[in-house]
NUDRENMI-574208 format. One record per atom (N, C-alpha, C, O, CB): residue in three letters; x, y, z. Coordinates in steps of 0.05 Angstrom, whole numbers, plus 5000, padded with zeros to 4 digits. Each point is the difference from the previous one (the first is absolute). Glycine has a CB too. Layout:
<tifis>
ALAXYZ ...
</tifis>
This chain:
<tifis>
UNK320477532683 UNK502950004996 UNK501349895025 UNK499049985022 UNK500750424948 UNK502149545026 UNK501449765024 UNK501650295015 UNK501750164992 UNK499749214976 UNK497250595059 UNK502050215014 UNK503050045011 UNK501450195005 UNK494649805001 UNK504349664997 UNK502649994998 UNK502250074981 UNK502250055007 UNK495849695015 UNK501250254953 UNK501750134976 UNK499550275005 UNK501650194997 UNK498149454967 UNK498850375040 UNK499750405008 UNK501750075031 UNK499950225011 UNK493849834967 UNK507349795028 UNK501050095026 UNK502849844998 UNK501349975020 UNK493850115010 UNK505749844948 UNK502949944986 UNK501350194986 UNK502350085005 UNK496349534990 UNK499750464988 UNK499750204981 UNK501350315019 UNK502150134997 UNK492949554974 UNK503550345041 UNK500750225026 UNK501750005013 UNK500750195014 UNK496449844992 UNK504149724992 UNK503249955017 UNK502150044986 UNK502150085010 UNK496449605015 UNK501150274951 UNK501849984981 UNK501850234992 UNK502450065001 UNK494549654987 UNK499950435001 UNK501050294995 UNK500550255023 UNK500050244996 UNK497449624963 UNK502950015063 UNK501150235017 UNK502850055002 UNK501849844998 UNK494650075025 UNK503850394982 UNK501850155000 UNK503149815014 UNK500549935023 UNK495150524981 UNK506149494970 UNK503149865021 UNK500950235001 UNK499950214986 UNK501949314999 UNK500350335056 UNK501850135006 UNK502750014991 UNK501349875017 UNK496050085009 UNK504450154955 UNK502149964996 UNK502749975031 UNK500750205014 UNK496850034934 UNK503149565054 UNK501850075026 UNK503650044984 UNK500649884979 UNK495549745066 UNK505250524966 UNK503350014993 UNK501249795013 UNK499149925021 UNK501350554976 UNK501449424992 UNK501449745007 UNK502850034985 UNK500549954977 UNK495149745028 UNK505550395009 UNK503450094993 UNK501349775004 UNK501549894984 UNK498950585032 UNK498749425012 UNK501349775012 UNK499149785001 UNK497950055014 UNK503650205006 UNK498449484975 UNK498249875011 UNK500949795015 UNK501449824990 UNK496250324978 UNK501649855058 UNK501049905028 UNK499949654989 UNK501849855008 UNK495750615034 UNK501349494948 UNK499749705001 UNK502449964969 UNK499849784990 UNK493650135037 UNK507750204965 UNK502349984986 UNK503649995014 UNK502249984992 UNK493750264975 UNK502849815059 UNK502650045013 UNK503149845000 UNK502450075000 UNK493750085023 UNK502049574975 UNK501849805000 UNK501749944973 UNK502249914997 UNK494749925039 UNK501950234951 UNK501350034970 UNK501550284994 UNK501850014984 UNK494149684998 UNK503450475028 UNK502950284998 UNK502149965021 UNK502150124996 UNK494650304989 UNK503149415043 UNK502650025018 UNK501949774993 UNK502350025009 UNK495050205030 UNK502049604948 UNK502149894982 UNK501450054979 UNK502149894998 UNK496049915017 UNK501450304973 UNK500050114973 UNK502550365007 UNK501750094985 UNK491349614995 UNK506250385043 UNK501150275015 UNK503049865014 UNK502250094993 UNK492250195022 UNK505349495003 UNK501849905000 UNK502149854983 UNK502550015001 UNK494750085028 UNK501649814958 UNK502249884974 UNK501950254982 UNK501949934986 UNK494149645006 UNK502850775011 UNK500350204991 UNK502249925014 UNK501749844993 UNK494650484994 UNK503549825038 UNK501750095013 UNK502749875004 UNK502150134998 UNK494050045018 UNK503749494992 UNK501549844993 UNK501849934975 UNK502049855002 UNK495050085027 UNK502250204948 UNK501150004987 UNK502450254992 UNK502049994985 UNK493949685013 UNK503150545018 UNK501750234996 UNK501950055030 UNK501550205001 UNK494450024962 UNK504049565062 UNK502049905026 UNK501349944984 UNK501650164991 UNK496549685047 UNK501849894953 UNK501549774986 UNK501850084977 UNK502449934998 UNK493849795013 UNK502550434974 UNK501850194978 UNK502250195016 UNK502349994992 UNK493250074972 UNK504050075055 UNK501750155006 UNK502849895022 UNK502350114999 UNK493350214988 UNK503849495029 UNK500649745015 UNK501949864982 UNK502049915011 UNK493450065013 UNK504249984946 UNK502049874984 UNK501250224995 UNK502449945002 UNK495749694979 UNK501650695012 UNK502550214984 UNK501349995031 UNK502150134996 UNK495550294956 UNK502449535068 UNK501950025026 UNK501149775003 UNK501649985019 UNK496150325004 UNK502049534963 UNK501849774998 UNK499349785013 UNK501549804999 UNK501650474997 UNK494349745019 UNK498449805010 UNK498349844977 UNK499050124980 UNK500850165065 UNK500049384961 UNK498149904986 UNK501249904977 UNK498349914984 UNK498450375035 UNK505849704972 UNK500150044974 UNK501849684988 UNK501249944980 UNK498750715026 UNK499249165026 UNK500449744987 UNK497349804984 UNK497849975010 UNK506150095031 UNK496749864944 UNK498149884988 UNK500449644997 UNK501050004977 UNK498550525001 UNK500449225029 UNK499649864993 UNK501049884969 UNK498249954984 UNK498950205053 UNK504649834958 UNK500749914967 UNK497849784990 UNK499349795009 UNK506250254998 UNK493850094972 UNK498049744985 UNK501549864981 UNK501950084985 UNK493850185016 UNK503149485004 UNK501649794984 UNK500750054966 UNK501849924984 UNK495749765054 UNK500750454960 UNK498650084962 UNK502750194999 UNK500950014977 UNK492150055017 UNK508450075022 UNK501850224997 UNK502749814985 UNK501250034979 UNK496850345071 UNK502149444974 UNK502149824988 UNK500349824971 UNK502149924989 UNK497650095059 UNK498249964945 UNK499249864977 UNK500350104984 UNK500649904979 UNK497149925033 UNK502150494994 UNK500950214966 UNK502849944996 UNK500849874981 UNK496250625025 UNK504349585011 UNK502650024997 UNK501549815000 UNK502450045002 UNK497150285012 UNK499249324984 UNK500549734998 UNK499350074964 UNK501749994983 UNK496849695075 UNK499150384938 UNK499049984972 UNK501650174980 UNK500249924976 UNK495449995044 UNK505650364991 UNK502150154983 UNK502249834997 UNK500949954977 UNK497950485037 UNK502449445015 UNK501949844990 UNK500949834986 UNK502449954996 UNK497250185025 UNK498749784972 UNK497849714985 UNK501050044970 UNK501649864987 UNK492950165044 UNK503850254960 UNK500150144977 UNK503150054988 UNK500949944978 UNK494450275041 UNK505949905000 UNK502850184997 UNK502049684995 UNK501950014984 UNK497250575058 UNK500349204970 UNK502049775000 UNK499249894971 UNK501949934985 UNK498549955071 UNK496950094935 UNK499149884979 UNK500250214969 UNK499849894977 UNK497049805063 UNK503550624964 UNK500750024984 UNK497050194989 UNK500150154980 UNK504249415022 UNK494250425008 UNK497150014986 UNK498850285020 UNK500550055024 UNK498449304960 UNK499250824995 UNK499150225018 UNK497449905030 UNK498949805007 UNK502250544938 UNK498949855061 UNK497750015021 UNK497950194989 UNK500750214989 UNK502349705054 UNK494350024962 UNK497650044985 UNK498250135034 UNK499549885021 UNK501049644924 UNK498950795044 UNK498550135031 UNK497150064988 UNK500150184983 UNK504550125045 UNK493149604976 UNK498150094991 UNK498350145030 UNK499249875019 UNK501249754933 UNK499550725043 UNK499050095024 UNK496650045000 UNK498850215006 UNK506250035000 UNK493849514984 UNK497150084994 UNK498950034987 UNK501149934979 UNK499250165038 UNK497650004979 UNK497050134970 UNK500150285001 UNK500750164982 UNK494949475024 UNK503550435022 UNK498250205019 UNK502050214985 UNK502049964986 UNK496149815070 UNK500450524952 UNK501050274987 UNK502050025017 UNK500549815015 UNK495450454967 UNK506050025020 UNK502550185009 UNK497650025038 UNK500649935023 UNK502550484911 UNK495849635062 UNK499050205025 UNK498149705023 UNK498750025021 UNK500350624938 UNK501549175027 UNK498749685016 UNK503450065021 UNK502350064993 UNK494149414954 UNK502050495085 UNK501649975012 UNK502049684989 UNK502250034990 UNK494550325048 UNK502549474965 UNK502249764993 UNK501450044972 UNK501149794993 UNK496049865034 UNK503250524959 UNK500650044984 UNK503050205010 UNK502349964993 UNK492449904984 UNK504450355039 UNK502050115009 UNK501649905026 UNK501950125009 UNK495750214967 UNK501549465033 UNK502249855024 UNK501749844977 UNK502449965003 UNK494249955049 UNK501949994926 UNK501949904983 UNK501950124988 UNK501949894989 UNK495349895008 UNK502750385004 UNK502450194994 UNK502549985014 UNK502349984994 UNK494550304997 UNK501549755033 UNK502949975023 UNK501249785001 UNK502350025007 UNK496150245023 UNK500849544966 UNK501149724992 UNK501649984976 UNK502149884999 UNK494149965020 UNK502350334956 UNK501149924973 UNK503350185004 UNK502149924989 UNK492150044977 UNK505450265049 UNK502350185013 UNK502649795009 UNK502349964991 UNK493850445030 UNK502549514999 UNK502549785012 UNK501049754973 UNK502349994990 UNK495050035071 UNK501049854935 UNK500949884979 UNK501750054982 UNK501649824995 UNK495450105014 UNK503150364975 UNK500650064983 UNK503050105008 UNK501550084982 UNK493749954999 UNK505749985049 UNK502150135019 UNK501949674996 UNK502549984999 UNK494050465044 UNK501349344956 UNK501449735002 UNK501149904974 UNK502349934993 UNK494749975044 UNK500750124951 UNK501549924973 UNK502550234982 UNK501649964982 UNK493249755015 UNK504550495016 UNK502350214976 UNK503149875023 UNK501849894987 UNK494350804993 UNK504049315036 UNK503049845017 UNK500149755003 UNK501749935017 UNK498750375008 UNK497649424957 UNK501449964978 UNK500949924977 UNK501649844990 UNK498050225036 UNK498550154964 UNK501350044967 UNK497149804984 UNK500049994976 UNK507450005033 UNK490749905004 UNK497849884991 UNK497750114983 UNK498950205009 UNK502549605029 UNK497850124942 UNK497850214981 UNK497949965025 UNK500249835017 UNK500650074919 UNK496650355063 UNK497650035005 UNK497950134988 UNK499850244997 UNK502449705032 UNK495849824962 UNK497950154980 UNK498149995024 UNK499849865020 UNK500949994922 UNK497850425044 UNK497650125021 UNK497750034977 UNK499950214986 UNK503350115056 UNK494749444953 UNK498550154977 UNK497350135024 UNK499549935023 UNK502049674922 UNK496950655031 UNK498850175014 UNK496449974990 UNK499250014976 UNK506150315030 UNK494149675003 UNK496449995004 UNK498250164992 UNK497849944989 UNK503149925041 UNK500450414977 UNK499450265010 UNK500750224985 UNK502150065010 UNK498249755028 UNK499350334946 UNK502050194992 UNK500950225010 UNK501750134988 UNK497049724984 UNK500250275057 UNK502450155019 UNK500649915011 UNK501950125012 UNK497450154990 UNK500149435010 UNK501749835006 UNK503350034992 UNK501749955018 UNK493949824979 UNK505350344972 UNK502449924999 UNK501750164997 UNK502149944990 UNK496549764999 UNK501050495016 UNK501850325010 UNK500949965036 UNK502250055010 UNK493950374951 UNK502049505050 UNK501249825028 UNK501349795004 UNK501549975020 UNK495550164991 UNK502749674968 UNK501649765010 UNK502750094986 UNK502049925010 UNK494149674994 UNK504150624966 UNK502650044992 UNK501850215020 UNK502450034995 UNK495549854957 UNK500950245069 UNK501150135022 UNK500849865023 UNK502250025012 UNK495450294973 UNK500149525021 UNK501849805017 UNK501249824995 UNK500849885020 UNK497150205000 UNK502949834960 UNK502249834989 UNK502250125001 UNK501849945016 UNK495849854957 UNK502650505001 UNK501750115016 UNK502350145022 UNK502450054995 UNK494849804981 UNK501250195050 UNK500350025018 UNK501949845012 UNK502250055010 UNK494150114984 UNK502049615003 UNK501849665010 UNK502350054993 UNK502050025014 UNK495049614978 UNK502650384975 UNK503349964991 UNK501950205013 UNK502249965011 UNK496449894944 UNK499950405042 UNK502250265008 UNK500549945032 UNK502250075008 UNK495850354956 UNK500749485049 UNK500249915035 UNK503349814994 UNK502250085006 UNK490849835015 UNK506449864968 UNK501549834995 UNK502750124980 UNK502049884992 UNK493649805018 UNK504050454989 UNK503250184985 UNK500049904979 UNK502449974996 UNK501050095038 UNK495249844943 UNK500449924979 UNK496850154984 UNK497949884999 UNK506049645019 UNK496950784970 UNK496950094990 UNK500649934967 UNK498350004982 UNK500150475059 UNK505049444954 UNK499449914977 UNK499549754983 UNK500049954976 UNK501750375035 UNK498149605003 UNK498249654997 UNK497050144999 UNK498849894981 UNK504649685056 UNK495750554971 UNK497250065000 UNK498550004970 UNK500750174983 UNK500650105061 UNK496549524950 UNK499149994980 UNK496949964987 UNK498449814997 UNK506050105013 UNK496050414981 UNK497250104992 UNK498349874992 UNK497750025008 UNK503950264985 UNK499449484982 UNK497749914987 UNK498849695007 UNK498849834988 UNK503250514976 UNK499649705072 UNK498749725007 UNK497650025022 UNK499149825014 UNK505749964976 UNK494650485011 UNK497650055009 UNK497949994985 UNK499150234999 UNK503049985026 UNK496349614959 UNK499049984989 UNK496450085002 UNK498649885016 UNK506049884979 UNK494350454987 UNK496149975006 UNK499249914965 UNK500250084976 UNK498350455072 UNK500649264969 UNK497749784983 UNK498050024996 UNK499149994977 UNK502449795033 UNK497350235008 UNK497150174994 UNK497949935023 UNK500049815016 UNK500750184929 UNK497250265051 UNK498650015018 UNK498149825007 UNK498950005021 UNK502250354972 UNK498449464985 UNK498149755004 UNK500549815013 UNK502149894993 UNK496850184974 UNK499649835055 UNK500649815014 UNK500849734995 UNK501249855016 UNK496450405000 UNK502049704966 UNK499749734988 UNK502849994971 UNK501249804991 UNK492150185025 UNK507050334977 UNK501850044984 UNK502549985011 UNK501749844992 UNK495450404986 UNK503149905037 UNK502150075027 UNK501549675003 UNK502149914993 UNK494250545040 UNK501749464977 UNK500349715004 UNK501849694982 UNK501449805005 UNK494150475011 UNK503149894958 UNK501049744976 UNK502150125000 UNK501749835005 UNK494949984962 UNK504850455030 UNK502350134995 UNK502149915028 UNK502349974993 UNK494850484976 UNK502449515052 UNK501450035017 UNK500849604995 UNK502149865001 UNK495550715032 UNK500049384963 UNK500649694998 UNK502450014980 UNK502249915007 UNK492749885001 UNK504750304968 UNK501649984981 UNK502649985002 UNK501649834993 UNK495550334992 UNK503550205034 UNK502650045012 UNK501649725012 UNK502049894991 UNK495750605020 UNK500549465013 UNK501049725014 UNK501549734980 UNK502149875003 UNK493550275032 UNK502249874943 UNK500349754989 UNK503450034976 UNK501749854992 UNK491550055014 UNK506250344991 UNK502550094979 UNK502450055014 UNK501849854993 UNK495150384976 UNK503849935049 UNK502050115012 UNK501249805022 UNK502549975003 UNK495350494986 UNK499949365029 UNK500749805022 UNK501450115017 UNK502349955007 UNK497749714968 UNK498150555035 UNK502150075026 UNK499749785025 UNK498149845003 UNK501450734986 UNK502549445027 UNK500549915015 UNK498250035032 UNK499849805015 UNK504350224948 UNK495050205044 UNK498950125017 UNK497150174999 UNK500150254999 UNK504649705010 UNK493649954992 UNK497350164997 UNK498250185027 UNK498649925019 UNK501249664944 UNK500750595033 UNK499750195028 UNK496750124993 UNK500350204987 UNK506050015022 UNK491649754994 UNK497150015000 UNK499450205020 UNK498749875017 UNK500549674969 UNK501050655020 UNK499850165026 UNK498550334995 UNK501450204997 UNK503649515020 UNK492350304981 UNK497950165003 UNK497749825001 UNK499549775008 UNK502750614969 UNK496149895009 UNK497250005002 UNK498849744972 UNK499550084977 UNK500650555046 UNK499649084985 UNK498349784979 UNK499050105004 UNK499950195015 UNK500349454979 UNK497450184979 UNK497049864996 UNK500449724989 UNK501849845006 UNK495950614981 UNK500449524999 UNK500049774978 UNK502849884983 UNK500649764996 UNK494850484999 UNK505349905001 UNK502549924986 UNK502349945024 UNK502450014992 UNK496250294963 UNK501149665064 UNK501949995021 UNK500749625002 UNK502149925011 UNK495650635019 UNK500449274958 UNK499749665009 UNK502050064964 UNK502349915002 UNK491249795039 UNK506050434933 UNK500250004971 UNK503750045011 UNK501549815005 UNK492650444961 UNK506249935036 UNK503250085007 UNK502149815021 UNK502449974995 UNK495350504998 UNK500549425033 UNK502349885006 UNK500049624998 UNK501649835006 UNK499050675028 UNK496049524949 UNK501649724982 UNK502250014978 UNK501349824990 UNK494550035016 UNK504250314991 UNK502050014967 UNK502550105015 UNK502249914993 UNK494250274959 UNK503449965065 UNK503150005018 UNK501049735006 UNK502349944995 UNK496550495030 UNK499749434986 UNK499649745018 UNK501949764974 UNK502249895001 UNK491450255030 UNK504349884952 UNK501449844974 UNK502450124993 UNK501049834985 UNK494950064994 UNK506350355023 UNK502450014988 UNK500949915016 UNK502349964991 UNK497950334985 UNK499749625046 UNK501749975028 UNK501450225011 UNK502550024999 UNK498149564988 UNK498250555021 UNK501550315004 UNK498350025038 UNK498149865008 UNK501950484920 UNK501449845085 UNK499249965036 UNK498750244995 UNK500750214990 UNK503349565045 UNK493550154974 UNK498150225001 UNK499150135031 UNK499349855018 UNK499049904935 UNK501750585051 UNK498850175023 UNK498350104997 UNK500050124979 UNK502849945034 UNK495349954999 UNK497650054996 UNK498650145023 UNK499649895021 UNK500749754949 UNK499050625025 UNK498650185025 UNK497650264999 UNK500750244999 UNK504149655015 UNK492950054988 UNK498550124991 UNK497950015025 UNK500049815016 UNK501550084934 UNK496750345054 UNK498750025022 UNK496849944991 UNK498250045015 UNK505550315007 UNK495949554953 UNK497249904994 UNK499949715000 UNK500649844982 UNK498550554992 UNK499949575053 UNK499549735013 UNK498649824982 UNK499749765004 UNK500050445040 UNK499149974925 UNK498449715004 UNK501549914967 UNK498749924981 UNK495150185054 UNK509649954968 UNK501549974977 UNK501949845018 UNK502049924987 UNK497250524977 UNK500949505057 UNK502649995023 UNK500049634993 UNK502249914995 UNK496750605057 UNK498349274948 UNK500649834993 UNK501449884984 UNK501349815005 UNK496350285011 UNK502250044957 UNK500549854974 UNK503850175004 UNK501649914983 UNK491650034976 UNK507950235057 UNK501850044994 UNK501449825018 UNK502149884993 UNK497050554988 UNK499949545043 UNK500549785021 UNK501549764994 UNK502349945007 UNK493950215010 UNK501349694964 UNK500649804979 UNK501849974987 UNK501149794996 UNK495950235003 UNK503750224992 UNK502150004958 UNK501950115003 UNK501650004982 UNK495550084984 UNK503650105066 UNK502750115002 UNK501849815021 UNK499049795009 UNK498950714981 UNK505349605017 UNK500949865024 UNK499550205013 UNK498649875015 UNK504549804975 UNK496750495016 UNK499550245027 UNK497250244993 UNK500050164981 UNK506349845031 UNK492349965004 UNK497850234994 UNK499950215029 UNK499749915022 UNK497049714944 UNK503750625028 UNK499750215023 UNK496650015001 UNK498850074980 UNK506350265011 UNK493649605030 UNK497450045008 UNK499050265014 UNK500450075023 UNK500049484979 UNK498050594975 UNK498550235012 UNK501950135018 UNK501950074986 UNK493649725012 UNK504950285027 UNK500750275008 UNK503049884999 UNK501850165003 UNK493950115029 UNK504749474963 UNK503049955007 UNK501750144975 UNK502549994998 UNK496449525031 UNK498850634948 UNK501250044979 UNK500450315006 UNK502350064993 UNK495849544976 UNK500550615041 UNK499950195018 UNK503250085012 UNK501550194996 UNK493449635013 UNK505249935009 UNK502050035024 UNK502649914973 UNK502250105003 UNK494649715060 UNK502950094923 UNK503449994991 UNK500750284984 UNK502350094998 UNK497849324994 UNK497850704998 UNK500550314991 UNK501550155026 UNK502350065006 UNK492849974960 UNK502450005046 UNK502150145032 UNK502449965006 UNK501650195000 UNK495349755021 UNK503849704989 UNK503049975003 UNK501950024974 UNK502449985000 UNK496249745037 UNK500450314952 UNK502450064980 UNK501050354996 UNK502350095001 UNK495449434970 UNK499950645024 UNK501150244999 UNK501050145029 UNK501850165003 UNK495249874956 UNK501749875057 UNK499550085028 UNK499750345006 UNK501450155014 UNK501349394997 UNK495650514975 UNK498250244995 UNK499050055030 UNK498649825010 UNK499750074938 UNK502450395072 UNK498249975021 UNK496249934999 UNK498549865013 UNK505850474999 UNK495649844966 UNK496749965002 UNK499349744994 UNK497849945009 UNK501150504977 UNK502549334999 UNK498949824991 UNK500549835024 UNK498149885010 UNK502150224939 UNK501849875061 UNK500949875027 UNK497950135020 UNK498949815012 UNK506750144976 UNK493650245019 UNK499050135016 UNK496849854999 UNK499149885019 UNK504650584975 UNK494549594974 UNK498049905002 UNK500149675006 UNK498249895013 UNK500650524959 UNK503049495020 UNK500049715005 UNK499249915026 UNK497949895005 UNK505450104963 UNK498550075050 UNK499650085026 UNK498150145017 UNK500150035024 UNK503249924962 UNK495250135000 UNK496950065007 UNK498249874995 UNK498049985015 UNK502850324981 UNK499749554979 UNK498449794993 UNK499249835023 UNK497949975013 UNK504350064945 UNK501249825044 UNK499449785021 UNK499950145027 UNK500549865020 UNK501949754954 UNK497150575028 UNK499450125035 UNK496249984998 UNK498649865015 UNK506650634993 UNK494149624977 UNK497349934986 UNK498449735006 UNK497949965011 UNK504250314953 UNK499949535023 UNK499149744999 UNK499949935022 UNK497749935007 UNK503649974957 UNK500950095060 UNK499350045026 UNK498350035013 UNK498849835013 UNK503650254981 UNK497050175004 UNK497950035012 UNK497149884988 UNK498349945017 UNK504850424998 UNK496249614962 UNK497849894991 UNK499149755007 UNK497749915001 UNK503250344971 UNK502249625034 UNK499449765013 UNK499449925027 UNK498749805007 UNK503450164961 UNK499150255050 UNK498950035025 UNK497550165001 UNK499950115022 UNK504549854994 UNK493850094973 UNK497750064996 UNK498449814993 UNK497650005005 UNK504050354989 UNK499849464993 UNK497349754985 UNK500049835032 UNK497949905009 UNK503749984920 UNK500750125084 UNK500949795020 UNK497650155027 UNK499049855016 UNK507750014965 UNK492650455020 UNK499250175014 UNK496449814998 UNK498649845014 UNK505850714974 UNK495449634979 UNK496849884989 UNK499649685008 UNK497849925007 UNK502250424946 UNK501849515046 UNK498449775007 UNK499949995020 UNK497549975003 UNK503249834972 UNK500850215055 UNK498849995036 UNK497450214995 UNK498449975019 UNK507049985017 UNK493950224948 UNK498550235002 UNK497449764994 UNK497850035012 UNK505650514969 UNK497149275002 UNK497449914986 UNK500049715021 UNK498149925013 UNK502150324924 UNK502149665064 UNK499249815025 UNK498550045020 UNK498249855009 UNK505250054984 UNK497550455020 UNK497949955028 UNK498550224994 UNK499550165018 UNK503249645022 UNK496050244928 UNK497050115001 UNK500150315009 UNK498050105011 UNK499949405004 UNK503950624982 UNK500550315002 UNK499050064981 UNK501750094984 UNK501949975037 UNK493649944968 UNK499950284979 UNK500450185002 UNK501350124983 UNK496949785006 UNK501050205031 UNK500950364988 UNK502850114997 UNK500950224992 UNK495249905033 UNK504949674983 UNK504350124985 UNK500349784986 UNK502050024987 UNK501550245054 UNK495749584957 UNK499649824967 UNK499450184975 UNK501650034981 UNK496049555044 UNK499950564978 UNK498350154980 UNK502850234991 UNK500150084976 UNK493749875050 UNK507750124986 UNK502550184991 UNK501649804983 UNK501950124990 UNK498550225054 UNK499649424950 UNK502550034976 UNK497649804992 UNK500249775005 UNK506350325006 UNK491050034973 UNK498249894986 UNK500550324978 UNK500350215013 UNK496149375027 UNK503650464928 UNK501150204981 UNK496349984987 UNK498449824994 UNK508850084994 UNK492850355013 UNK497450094990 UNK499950094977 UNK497950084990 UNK501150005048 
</tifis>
């Protein structure tokens, strides 16, 4: 018999040590970022309720709505808000809200229709609240109108021909594209494209961001779609996280700037710290 398998065999089956590992040291570098961005985010939150922080940069996309309502309101023709596919509880789904909020603040002052068709079906107990809202903000809750919140249905592709339809029948003037695409995102703002209607477009799934790029006049890109939720409600926490964000990015970038002199002059052993295990 081969003694080496007999003396494998014997290694094998010996007694393991279980060791405890609560912590594990070589994870470090991945919880003190992650601890800091905590923390940063709950400075920064509280830093904006004191009245610090709470300028923001105007994005251009902000201006374009309220070019595109005007658009609508001179020509006579509604504005068309589609906030997405995604369920009630998809974050871009609920920054769209806060958008569909302001909007709906713009068009009820003045006097312009707004259809909102819906995707989702609790989707539309929220968008008929924040429509709503708008109006009642805007002092006019009796213009407010129920049955132009429309749910079409939950099929993606259904959703889609229906919304096309809308466009092609009604011709609104203003097409506001602002949640969570997919696939049907290139289907919708060609057929916007063809009524001649000014299309906005803002969605944080990058790999829908081209084809809206293309087929709209203004597309909010990924977080820039983020940041116009923030400035518009100017919510401390949402202002607050924003502002953590880019304190974040900051620093990540003076870290990449760190790692490379680290790798230029051959420091491993504080190189090997922003290597993620």
């Amino acid at each position: 018999m081969d003694l080496g398998f007999i003396t494998l065999l014997i290694q094998s089956t010996a007694e393991a040590a279980p060791e405890n590992l609560w912590f594990d040291p070589g994870r470090l570098n991945v919880l003190l970022p992650i601890v800091i961005f905590v923390l940063a985010i709950l400075l920064f939150v509280e830093l904006t309720k004191r009245g610090h922080f709470t300028t923001i940069r105007r994005i251009a996309g902000l201006d374009a709505i309220e070019e595109a309502v005007g658009r609508a309101t001179e020509m006579g023709k509604p504005v068309l808000y589609v906030p997405g596919i995604d369920e009630a509880n998809n974050i871009q789904t609920i920054y769209s809200m806060v958008i569909l909020n302001n909007v709906a603040q713009m068009v009820a002052k003045y006097e312009t229709p707004l259809v909102v068709p819906i995707c989702r079906a609790f989707v539309v107990p929220l968008a008929e609240e924040t429509v709503k809202a708008g109006y009642m903000t805007a002092g006019r809750p009796e213009a407010f109108n129920r049955d132009n919140i429309r749910y079409l249905s939950d099929e993606q592709f259904a959703f889609t021909a229906a919304v096309n339809g809308i466009m092609l029948r009604e011709q609104p003037a203003a097409n506001l594209f602002l949640g969570s695409f997919y696939a049907e995102s290139l289907i919708l703002a060609e057929t916007g494209f063809s009524t001649g209607a000014i299309q906005i477009a803002g969605t944080a799934n990058i790999h829908q961001l081209p084809f809206f790029v293309v087929a709209c006049d203004y597309t909010l890109i990924g977080e820039e779609f983020f940041a116009t939720s923030a400035y518009l409600s100017r919510e401390p926490d949402l202002l607050g996280t924003l502002k953590a964000t880019d304190f974040m990015k900051l620093c990540i970038m003076l870290l990449l700037i760190i790692g490379v002199i680290l790798s230029t002059f051959d420091l491993a052993s504080l190189g090997d710290w922003f290597q993620v295990r």
